[in-house]
C-alpha positions in Angstrom: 107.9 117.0 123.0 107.1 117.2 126.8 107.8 120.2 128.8 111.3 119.2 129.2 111.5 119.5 125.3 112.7 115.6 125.1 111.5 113.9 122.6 110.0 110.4 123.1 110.5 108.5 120.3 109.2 104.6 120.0 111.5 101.9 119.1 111.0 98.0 118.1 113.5 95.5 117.2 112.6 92.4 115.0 115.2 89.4 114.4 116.8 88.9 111.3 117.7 85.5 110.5 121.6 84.0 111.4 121.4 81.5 108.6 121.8 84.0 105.4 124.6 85.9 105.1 122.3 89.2 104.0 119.5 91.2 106.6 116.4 88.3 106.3 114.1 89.5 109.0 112.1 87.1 110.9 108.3 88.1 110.9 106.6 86.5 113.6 103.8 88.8 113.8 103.3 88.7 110.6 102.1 84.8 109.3 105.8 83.8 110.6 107.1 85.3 106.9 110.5 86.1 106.4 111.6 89.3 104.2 115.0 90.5 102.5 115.7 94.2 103.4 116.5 95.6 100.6 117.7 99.7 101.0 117.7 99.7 97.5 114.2 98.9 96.5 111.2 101.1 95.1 108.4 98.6 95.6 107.7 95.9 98.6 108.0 92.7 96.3 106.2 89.3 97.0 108.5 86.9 95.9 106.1 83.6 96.9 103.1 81.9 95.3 100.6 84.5 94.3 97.9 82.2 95.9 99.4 82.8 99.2 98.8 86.2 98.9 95.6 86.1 97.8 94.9 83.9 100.7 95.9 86.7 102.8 93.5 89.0 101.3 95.1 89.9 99.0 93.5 91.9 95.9 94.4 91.9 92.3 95.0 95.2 90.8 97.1 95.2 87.5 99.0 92.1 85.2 102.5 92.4 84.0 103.6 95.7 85.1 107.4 96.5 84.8 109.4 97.7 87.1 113.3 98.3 87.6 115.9 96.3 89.7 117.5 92.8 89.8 119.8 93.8 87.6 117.3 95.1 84.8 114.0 95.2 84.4 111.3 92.5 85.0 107.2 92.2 85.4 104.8 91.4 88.0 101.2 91.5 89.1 100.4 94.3 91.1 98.1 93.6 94.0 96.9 95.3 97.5 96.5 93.6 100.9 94.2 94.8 103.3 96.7 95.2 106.2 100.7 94.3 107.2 102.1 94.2 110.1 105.9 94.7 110.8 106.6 95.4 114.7 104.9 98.2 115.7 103.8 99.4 112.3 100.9 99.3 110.4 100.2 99.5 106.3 96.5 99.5 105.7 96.3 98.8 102.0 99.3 98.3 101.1 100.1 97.9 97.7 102.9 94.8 96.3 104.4 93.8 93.4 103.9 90.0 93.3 107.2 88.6 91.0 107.4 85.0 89.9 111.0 86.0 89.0 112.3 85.5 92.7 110.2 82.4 92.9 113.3 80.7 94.4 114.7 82.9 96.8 114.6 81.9 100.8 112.0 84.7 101.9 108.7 85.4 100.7 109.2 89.3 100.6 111.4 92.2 100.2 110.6 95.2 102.5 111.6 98.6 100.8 113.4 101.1 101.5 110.1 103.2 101.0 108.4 101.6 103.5 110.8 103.2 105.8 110.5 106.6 104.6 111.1 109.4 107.6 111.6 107.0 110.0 115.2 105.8 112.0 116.3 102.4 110.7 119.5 100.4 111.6 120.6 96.8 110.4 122.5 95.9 113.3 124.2 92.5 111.8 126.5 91.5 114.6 123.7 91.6 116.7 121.0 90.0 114.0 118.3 93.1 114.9 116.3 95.6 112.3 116.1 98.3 114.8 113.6 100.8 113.5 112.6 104.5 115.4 109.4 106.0 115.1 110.0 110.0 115.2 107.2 111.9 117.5 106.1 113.8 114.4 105.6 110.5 112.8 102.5 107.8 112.5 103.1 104.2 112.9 100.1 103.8 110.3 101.7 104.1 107.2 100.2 104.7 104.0 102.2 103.0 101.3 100.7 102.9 97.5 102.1 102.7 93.9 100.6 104.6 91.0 101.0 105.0 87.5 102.1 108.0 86.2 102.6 108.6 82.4 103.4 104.8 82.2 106.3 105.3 84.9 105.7 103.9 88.5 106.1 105.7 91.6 105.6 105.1 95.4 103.9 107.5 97.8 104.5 106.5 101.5 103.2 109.1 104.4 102.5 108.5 107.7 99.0 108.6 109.3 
C-alpha cells in the first residue's frame, strides 16, 4: 500500500477464443497454445502429443498416475517444464499431467483452477477476455507442483 493506503494491484487480460462456445484462451506468449479454463480442475493437464512437450523442455517424472475428473478417473504421465508463461505470470517448474485421453480436444491444455490460487480471476465471455488480478501481497512467480501423498495427489501452489 502507498501512503494513501491504496492498493495497486496489476491486471492483464488474454483473449479467449470466439469459435468455442466454452473459455479457450488464446496464448500468444506462450508457443501460440491455446488452453480450456477449467474452474474445476486439480492439475494443469497437457492434452497434446507428449513429444511436444518434451520439445518444450519438458521432463518426465512418473508413468500412469491416476487422477480424478472427466467424469471418472483416468491416467497420465506426469512431467515438469522448466517455465510457462501466461500474461504476466510466471511458473518455474511447473508440474503437468500429460493425458492421451483428451488427445482430441481443440486446445492443447487445461489451466486449473490451482494455478490461480489467491489471485482475482474473471471470464468475461461477452467480451472474450480471462481477466486475472494480481493482489500486492502476491507474486507473479508462481510455484505450482503435484506430490504424492499416501498414493493420493495433491497440488501445492504459492506465490514467490
Amino acid at each position: 500500500a502507498g501512503s494513501s493506503g491504496v492498493f495497486r494491484m496489476r491486471q492483464f487480460t488474454l483473449n479467449m477464443n470466439i469459435k468455442y462456445q466454452r473459455p479457450i484462451v488464446e496464448l500468444k506468449t506462450w508457443h501460440n497454445f491455446e488452453a480450456l479454463l477449467d474452474t474445476g480442475a486439480f492439475f494443469p493437464v497437457w492434452t497434446a502429443d507428449e513429444t511436444i512437450l518434451e520439445m518444450l523442455g519438458g521432463t518426465f517424472l512418473r508413468k500412469d498416475i491416476t487422477f480424478g475428473g472427466f467424469g471418472g478417473r483416468t491416467k497420465g504421465n506426469l512431467y515438469k517444464l522448466q517455465s510457462m508463461v501466461l500474461g504476466d505470470l510466471i511458473f518455474p517448474n511447473i508440474h503437468i499431467v500429460a493425458c492421451k485421453d483428451l488427445r482430441d480436444v481443440p486446445f492443447q491444455l487445461i489451466l486449473s483452477a490451482t494455478m490461480f490460487q489467491n489471485l482475482i480471476y474473471e471470464i468475461d465471455d461477452k467480451n472474450h477476455r480471462f481477466n486475472v488480478t494480481i493482489p500486492d501481497d502476491e507474486s507473479n512467480i508462481r510455484n505450482l507442483r503435484i506430490e504424492d501423498s499416501n498414493g493420493r495427489l495433491h497440488i501445492l501452489c504459492h506465490s514467490a
